[in-house]
N, CA, C and O atoms as a Maestro MAE file, in Angstrom:
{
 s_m_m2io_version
 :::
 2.0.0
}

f_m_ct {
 s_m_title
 :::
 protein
 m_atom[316] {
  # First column is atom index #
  i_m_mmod_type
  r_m_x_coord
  r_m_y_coord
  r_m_z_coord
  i_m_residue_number
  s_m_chain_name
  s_m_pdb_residue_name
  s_m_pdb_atom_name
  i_m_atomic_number
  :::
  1 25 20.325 6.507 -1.476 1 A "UNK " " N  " 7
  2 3 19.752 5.853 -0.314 1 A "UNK " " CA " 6
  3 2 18.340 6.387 -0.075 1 A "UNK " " C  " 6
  4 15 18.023 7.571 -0.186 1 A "UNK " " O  " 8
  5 25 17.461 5.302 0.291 2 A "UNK " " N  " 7
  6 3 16.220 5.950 0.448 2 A "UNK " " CA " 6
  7 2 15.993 6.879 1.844 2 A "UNK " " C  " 6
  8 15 16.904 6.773 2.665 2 A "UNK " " O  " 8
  9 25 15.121 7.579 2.119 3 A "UNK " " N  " 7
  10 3 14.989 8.875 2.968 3 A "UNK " " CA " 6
  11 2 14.427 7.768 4.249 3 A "UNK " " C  " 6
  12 15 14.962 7.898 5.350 3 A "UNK " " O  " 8
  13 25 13.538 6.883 4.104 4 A "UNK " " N  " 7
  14 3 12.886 6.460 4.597 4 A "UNK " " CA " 6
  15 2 13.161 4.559 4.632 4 A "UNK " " C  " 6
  16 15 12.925 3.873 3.637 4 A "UNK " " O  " 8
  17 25 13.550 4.116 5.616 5 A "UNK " " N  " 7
  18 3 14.037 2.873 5.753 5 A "UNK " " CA " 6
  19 2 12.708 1.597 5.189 5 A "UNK " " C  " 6
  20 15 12.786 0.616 5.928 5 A "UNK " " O  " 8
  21 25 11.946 1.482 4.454 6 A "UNK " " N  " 7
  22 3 10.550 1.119 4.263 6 A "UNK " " CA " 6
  23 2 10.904 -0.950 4.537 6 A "UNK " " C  " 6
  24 15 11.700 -1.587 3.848 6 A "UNK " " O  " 8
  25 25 10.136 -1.485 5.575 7 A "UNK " " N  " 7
  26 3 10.756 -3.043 5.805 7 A "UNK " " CA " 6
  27 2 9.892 -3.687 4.193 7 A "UNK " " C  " 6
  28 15 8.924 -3.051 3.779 7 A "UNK " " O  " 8
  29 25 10.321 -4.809 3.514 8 A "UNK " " N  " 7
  30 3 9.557 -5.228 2.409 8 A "UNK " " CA " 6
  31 2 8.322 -5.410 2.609 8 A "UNK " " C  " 6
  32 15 7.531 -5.246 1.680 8 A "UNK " " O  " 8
  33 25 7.858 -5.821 3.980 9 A "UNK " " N  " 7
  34 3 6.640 -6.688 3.812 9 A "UNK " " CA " 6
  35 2 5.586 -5.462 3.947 9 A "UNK " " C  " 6
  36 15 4.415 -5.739 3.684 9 A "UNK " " O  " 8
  37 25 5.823 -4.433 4.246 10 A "UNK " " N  " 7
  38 3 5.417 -2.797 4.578 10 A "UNK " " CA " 6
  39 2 4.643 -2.634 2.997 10 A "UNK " " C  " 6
  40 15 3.468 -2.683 2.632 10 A "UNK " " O  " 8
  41 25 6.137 -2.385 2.190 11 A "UNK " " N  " 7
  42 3 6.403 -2.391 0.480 11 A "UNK " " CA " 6
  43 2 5.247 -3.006 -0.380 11 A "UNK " " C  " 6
  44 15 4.501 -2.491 -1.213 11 A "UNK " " O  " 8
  45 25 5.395 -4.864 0.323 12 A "UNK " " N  " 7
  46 3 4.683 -5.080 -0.339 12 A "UNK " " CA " 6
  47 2 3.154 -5.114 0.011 12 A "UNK " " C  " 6
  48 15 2.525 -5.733 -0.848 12 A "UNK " " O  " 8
  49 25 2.603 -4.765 0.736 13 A "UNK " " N  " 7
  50 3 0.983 -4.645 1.357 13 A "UNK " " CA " 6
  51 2 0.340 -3.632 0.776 13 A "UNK " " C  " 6
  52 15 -0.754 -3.732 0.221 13 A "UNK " " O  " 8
  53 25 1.253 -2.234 0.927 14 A "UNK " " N  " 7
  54 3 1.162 -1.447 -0.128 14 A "UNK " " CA " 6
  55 2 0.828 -1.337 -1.525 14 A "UNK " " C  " 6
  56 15 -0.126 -0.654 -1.900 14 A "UNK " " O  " 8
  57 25 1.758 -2.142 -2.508 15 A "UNK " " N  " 7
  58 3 1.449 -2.800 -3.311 15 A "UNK " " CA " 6
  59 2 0.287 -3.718 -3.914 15 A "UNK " " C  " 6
  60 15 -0.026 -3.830 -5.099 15 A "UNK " " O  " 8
  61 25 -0.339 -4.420 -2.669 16 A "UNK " " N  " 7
  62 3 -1.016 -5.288 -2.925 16 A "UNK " " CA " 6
  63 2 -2.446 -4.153 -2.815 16 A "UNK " " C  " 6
  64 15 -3.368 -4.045 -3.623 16 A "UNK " " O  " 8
  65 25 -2.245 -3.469 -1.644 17 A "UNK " " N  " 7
  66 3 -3.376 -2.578 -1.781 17 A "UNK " " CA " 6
  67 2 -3.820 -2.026 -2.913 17 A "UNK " " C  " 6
  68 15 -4.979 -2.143 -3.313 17 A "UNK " " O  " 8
  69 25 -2.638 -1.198 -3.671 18 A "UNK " " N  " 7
  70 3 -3.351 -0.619 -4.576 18 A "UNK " " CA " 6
  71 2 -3.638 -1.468 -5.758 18 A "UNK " " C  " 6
  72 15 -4.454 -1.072 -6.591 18 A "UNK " " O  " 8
  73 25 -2.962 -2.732 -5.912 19 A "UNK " " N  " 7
  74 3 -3.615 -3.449 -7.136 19 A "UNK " " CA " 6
  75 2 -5.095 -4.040 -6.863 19 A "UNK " " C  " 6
  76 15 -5.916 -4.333 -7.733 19 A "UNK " " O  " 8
  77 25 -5.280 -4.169 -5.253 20 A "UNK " " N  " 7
  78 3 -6.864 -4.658 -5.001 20 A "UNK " " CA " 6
  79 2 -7.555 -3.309 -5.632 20 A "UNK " " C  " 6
  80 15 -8.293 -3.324 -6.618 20 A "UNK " " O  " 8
  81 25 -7.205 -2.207 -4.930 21 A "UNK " " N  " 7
  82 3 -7.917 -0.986 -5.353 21 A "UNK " " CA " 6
  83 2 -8.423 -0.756 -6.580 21 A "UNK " " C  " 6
  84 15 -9.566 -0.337 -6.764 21 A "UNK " " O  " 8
  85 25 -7.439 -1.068 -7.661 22 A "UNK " " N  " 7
  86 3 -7.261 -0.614 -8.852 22 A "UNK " " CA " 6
  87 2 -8.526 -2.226 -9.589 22 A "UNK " " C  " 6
  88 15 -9.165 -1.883 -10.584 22 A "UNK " " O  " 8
  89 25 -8.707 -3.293 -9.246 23 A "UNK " " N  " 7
  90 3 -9.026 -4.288 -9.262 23 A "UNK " " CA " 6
  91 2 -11.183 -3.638 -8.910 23 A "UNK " " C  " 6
  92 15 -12.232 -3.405 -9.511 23 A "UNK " " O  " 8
  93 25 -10.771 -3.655 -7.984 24 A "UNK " " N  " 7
  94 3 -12.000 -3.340 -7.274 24 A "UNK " " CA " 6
  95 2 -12.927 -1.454 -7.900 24 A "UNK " " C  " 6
  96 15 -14.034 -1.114 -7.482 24 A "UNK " " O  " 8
  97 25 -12.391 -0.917 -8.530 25 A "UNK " " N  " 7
  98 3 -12.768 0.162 -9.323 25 A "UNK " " CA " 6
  99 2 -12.882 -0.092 -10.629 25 A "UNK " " C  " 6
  100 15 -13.134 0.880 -11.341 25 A "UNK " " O  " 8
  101 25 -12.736 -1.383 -11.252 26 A "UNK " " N  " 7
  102 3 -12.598 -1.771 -12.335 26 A "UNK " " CA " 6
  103 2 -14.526 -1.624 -12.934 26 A "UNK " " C  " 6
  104 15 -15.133 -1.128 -11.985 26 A "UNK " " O  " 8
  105 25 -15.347 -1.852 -13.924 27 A "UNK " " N  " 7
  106 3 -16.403 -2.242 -14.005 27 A "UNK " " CA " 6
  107 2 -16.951 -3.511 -13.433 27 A "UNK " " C  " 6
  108 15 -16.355 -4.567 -13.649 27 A "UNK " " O  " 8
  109 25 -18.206 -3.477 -12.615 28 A "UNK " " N  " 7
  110 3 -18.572 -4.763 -12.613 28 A "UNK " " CA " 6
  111 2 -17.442 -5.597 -11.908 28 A "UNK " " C  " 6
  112 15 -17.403 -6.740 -12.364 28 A "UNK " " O  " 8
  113 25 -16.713 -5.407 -11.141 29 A "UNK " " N  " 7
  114 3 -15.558 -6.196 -10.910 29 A "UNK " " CA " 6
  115 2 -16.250 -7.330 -10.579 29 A "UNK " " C  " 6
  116 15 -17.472 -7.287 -10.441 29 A "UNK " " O  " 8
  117 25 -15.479 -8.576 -10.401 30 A "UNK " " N  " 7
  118 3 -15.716 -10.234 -10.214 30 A "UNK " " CA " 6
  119 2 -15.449 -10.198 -8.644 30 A "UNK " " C  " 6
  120 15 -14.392 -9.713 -8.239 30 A "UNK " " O  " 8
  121 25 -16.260 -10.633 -7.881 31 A "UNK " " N  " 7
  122 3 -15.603 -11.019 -6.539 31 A "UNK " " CA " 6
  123 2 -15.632 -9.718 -5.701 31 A "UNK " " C  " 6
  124 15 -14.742 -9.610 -4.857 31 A "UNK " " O  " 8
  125 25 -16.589 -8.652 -5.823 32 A "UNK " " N  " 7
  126 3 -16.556 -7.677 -5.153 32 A "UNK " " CA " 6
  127 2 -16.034 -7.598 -3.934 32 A "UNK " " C  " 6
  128 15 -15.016 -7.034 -3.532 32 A "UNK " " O  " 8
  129 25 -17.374 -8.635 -3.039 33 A "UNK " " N  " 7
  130 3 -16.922 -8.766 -1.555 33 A "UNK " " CA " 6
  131 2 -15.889 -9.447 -1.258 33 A "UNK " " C  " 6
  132 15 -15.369 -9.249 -0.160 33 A "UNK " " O  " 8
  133 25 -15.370 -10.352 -2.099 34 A "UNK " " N  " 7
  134 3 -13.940 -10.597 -1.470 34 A "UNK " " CA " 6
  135 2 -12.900 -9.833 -1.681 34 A "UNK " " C  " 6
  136 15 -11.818 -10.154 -1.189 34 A "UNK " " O  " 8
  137 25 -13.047 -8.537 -2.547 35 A "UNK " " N  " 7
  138 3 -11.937 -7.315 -2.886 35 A "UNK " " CA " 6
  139 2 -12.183 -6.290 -1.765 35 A "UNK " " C  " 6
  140 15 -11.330 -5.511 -1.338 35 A "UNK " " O  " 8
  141 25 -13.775 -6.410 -1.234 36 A "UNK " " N  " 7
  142 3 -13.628 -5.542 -0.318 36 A "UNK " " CA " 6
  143 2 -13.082 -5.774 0.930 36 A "UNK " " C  " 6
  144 15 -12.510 -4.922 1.610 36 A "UNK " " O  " 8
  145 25 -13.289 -7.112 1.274 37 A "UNK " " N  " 7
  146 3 -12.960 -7.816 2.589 37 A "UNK " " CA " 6
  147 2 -11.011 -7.479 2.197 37 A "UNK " " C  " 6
  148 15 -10.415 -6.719 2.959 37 A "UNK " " O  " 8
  149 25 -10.425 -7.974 1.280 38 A "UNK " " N  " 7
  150 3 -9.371 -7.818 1.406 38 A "UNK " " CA " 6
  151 2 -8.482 -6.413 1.068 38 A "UNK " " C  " 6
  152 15 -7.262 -6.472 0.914 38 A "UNK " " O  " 8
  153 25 -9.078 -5.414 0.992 39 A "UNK " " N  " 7
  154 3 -8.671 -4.178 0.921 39 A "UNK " " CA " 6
  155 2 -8.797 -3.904 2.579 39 A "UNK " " C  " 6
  156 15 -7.781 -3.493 3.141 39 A "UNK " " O  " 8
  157 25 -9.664 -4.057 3.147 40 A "UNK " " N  " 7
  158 3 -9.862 -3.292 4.815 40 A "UNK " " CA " 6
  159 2 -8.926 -4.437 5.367 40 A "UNK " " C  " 6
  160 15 -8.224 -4.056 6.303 40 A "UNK " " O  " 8
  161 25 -8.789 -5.528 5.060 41 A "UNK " " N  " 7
  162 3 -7.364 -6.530 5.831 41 A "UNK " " CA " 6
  163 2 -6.028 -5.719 5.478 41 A "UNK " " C  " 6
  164 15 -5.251 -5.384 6.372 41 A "UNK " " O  " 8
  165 25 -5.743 -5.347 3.796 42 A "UNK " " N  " 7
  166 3 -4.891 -4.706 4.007 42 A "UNK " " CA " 6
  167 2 -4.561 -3.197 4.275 42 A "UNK " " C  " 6
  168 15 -3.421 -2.769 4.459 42 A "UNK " " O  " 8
  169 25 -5.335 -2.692 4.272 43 A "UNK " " N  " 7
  170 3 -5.776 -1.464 5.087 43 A "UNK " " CA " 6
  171 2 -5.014 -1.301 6.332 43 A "UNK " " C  " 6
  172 15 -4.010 -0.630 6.574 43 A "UNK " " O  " 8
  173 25 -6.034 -2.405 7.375 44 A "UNK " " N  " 7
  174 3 -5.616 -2.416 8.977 44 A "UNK " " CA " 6
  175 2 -3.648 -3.146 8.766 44 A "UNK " " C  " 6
  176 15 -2.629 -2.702 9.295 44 A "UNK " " O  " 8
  177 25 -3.746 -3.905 8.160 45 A "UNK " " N  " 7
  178 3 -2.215 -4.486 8.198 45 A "UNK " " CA " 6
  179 2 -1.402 -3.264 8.016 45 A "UNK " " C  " 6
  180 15 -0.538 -3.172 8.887 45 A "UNK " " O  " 8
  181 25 -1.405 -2.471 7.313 46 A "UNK " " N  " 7
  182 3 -0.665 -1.405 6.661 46 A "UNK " " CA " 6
  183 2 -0.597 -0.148 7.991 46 A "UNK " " C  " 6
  184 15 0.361 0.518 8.385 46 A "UNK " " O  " 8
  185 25 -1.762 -0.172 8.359 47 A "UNK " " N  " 7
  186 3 -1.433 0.998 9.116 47 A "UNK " " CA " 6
  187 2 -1.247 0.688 10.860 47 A "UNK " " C  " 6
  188 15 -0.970 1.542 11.702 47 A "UNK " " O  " 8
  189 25 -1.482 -0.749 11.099 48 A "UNK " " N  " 7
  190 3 -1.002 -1.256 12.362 48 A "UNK " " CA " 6
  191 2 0.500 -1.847 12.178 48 A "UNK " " C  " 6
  192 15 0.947 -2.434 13.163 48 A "UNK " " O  " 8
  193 25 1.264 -1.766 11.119 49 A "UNK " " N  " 7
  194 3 2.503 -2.329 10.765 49 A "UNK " " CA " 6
  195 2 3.131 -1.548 11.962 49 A "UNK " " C  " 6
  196 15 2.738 -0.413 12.232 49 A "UNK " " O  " 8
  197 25 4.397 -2.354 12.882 50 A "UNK " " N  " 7
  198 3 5.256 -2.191 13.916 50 A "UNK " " CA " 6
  199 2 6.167 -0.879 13.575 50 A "UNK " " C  " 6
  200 15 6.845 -0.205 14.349 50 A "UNK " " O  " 8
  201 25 5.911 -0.689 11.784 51 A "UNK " " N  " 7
  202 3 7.496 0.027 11.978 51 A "UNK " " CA " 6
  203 2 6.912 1.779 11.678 51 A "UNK " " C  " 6
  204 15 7.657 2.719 11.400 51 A "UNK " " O  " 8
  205 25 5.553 1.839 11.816 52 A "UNK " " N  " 7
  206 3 4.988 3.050 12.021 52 A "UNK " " CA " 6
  207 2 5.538 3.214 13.788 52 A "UNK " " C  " 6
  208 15 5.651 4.439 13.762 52 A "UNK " " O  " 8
  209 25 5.805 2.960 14.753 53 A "UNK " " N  " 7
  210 3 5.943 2.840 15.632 53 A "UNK " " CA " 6
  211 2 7.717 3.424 15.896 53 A "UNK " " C  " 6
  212 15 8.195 3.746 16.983 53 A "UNK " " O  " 8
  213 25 8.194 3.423 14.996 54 A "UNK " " N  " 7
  214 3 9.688 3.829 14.893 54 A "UNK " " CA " 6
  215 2 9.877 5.326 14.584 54 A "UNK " " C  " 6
  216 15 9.078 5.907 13.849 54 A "UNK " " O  " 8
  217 25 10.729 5.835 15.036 55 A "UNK " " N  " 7
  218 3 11.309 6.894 15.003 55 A "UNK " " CA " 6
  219 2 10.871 7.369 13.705 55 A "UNK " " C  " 6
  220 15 10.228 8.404 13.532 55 A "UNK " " O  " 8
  221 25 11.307 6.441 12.660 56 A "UNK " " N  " 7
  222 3 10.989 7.058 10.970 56 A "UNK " " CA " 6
  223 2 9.617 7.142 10.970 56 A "UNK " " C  " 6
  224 15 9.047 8.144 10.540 56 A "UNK " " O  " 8
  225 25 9.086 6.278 11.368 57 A "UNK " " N  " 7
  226 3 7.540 5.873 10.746 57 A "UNK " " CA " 6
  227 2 6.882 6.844 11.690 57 A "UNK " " C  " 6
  228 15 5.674 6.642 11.563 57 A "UNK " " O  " 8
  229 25 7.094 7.874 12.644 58 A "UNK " " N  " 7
  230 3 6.223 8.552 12.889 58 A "UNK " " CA " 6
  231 2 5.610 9.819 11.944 58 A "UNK " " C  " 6
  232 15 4.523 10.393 12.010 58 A "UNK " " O  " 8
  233 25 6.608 9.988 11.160 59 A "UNK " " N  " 7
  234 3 6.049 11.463 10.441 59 A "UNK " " CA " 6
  235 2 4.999 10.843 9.218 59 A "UNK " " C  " 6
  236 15 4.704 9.679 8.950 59 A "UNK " " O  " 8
  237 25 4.745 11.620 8.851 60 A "UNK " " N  " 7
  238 3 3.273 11.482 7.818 60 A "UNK " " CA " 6
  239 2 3.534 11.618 6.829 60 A "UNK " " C  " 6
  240 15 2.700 11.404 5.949 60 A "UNK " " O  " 8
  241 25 4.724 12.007 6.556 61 A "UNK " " N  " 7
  242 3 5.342 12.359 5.620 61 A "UNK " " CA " 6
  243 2 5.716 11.044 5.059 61 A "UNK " " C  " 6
  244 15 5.492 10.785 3.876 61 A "UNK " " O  " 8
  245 25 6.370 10.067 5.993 62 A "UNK " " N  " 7
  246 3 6.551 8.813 5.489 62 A "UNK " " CA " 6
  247 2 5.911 7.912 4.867 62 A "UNK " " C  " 6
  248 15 6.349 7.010 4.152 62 A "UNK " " O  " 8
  249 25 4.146 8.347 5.342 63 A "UNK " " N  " 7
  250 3 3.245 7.394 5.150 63 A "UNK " " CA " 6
  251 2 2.991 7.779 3.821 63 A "UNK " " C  " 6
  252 15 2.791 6.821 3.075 63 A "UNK " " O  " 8
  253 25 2.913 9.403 3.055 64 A "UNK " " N  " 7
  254 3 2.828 9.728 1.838 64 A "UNK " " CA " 6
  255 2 3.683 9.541 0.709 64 A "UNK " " C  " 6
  256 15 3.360 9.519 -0.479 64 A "UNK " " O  " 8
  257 25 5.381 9.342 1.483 65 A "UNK " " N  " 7
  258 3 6.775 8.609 0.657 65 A "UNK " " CA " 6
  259 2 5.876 7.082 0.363 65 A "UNK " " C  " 6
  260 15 5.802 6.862 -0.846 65 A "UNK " " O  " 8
  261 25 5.304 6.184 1.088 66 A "UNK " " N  " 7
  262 3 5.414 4.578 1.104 66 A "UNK " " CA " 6
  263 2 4.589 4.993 -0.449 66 A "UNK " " C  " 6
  264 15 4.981 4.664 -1.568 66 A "UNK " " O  " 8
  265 25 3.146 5.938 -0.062 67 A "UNK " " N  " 7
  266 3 2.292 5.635 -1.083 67 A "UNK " " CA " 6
  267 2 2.967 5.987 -2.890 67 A "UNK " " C  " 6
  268 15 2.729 5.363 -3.924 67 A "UNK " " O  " 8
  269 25 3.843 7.215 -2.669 68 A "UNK " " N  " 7
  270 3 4.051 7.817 -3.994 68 A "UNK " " CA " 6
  271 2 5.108 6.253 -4.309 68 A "UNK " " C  " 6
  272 15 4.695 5.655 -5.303 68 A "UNK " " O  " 8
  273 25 6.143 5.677 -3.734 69 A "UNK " " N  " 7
  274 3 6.770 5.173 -4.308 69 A "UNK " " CA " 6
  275 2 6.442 3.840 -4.737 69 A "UNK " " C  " 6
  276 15 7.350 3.203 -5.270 69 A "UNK " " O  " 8
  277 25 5.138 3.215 -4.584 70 A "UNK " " N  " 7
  278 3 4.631 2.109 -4.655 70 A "UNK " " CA " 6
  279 2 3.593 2.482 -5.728 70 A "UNK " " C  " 6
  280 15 3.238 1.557 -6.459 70 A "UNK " " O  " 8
  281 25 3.004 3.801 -5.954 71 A "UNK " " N  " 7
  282 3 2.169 4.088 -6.707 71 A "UNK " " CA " 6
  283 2 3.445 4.180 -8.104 71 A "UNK " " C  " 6
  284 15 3.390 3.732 -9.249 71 A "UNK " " O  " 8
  285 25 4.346 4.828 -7.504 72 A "UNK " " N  " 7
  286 3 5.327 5.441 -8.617 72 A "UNK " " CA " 6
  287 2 5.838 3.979 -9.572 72 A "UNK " " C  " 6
  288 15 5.907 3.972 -10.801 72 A "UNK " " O  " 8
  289 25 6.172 2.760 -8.644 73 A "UNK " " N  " 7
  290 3 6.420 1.535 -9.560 73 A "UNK " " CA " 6
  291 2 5.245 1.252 -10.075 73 A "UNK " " C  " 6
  292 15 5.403 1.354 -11.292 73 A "UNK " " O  " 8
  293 25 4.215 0.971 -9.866 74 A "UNK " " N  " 7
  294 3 2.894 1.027 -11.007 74 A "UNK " " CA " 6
  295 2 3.118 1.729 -12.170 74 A "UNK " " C  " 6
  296 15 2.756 1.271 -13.254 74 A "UNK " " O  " 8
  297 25 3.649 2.742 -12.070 75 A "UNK " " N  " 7
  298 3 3.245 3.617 -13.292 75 A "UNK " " CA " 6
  299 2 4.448 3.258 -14.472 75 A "UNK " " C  " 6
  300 15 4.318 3.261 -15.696 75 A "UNK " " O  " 8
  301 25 5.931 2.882 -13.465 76 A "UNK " " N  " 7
  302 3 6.923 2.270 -14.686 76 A "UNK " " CA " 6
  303 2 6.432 1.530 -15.237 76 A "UNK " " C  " 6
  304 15 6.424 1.747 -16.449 76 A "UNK " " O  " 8
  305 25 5.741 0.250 -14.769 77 A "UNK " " N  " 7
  306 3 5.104 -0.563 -14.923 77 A "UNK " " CA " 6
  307 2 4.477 -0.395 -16.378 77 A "UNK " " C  " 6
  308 15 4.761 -1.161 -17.299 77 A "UNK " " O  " 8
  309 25 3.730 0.519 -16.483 78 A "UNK " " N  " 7
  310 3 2.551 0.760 -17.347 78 A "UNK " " CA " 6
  311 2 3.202 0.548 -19.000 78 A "UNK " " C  " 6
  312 15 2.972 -0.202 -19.949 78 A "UNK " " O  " 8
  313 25 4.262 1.833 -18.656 79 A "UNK " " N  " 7
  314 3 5.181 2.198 -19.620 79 A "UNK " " CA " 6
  315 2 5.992 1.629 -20.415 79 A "UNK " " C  " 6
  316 15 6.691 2.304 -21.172 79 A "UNK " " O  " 8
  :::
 }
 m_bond[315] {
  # First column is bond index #
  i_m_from
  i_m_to
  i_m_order
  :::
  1 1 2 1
  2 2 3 1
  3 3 4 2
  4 3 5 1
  5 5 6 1
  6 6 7 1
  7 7 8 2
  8 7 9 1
  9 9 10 1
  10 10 11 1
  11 11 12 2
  12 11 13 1
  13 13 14 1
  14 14 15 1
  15 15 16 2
  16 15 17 1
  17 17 18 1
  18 18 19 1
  19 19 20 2
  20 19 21 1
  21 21 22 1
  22 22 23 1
  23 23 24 2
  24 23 25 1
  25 25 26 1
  26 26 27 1
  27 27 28 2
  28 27 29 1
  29 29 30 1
  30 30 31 1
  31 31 32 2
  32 31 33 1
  33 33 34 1
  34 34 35 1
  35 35 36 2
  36 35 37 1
  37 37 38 1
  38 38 39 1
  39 39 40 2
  40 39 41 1
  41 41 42 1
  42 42 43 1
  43 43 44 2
  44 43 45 1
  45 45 46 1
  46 46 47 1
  47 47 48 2
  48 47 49 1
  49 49 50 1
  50 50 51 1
  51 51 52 2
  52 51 53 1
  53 53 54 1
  54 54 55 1
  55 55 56 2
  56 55 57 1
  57 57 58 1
  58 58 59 1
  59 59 60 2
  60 59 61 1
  61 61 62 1
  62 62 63 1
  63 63 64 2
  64 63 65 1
  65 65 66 1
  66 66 67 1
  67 67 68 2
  68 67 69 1
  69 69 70 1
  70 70 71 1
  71 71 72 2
  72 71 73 1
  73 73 74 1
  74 74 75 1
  75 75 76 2
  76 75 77 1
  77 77 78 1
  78 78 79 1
  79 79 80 2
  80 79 81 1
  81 81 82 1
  82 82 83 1
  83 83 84 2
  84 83 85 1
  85 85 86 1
  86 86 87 1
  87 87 88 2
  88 87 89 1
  89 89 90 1
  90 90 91 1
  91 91 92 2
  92 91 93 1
  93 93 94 1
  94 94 95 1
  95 95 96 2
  96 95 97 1
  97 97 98 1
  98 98 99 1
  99 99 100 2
  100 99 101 1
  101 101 102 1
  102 102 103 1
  103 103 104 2
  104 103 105 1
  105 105 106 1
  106 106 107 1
  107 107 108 2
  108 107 109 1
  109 109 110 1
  110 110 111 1
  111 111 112 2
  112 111 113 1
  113 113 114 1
  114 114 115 1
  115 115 116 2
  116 115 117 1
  117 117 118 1
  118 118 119 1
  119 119 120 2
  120 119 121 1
  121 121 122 1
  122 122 123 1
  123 123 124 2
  124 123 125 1
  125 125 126 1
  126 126 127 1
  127 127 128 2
  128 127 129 1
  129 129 130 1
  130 130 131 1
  131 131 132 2
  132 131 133 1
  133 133 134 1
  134 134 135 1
  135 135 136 2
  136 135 137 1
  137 137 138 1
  138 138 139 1
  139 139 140 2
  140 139 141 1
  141 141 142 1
  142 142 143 1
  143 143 144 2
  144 143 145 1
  145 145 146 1
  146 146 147 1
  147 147 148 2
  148 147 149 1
  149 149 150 1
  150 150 151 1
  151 151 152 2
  152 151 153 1
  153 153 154 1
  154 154 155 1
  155 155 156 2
  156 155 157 1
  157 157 158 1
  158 158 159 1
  159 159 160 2
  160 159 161 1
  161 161 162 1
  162 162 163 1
  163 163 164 2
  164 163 165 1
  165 165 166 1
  166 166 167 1
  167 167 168 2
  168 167 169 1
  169 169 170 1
  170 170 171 1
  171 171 172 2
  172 171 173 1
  173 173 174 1
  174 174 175 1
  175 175 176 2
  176 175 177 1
  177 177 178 1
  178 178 179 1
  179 179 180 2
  180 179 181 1
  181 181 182 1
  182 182 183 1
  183 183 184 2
  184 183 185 1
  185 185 186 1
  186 186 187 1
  187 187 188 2
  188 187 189 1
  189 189 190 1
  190 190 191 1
  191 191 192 2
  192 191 193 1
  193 193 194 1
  194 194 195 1
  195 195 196 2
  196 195 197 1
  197 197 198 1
  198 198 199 1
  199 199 200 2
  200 199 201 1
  201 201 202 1
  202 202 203 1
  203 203 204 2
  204 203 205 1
  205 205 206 1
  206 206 207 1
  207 207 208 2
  208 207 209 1
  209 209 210 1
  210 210 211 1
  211 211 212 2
  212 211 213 1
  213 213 214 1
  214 214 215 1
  215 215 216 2
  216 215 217 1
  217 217 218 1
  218 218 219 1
  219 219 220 2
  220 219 221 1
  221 221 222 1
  222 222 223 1
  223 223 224 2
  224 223 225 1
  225 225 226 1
  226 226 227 1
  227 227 228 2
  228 227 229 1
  229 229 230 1
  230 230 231 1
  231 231 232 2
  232 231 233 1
  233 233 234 1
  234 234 235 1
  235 235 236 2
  236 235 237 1
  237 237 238 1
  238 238 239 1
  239 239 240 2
  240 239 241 1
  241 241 242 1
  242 242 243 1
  243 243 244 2
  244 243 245 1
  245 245 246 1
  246 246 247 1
  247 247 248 2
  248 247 249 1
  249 249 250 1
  250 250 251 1
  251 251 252 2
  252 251 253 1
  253 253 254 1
  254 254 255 1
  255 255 256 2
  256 255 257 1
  257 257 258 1
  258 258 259 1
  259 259 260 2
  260 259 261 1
  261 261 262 1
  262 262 263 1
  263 263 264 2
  264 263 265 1
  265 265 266 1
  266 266 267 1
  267 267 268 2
  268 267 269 1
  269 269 270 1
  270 270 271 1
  271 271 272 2
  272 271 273 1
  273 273 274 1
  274 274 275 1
  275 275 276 2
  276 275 277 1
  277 277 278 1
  278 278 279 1
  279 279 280 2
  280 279 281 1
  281 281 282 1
  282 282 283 1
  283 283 284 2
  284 283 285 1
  285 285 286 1
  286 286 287 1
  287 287 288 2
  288 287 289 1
  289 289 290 1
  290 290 291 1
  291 291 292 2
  292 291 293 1
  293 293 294 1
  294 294 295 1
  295 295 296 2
  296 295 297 1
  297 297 298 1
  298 298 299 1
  299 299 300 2
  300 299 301 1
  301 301 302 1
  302 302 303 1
  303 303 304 2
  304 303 305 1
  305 305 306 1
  306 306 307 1
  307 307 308 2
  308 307 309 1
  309 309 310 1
  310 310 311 1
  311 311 312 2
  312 311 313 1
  313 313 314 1
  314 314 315 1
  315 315 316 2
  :::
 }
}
C-alpha cells in the first residue's frame, strides 16, 4: 500500500511536468514559450492541488514521495 494516498490527477500533472521539463531542457527546444507557459500552469496546478490541504498532503515529505515516484516511473520507462 502506498504511504501516501496520491489522487490521479495529482499523479498525473506531475508527470506531465516533468516530461515538459525534460522537453524544455532539450537543445534548441521547438515551442519554447509555449513549454514555458505550460510548465508554470503546471507548476501552480500542482502545488495549489486541494489534496495538499489534507492531513497527508501537509508534510513535505509527501511532496518529495509524489516527485521520486513519478520521476521513478520515467526511469522504468527508459529501461
Amino acid at each position: 500500500m502506498d504511504r501516501y494516498p496520491f489522487p490521479d490527477d495529482l499523479i498525473a500533472a506531475q508527470r506531465e511536468w516533468h516530461d515538459t521539463y525534460r522537453a524544455l531542457a532539450a537543445p534548441r527546444p521547438r515551442l519554447a514559450t509555449e513549454l514555458r507557459r505550460r510548465l508554470l500552469l503546471l507548476s501552480v496546478r500542482i502545488e495549489w492541488h486541494p489534496w495538499w490541504s489534507t492531513p497527508a498532503g501537509w508534510s513535505l515529505a509527501a511532496r518529495v514521495e509524489l516527485r521520486r515516484i513519478t520521476a521513478g516511473a520515467r526511469n522504468a520507462d527508459a529501461a
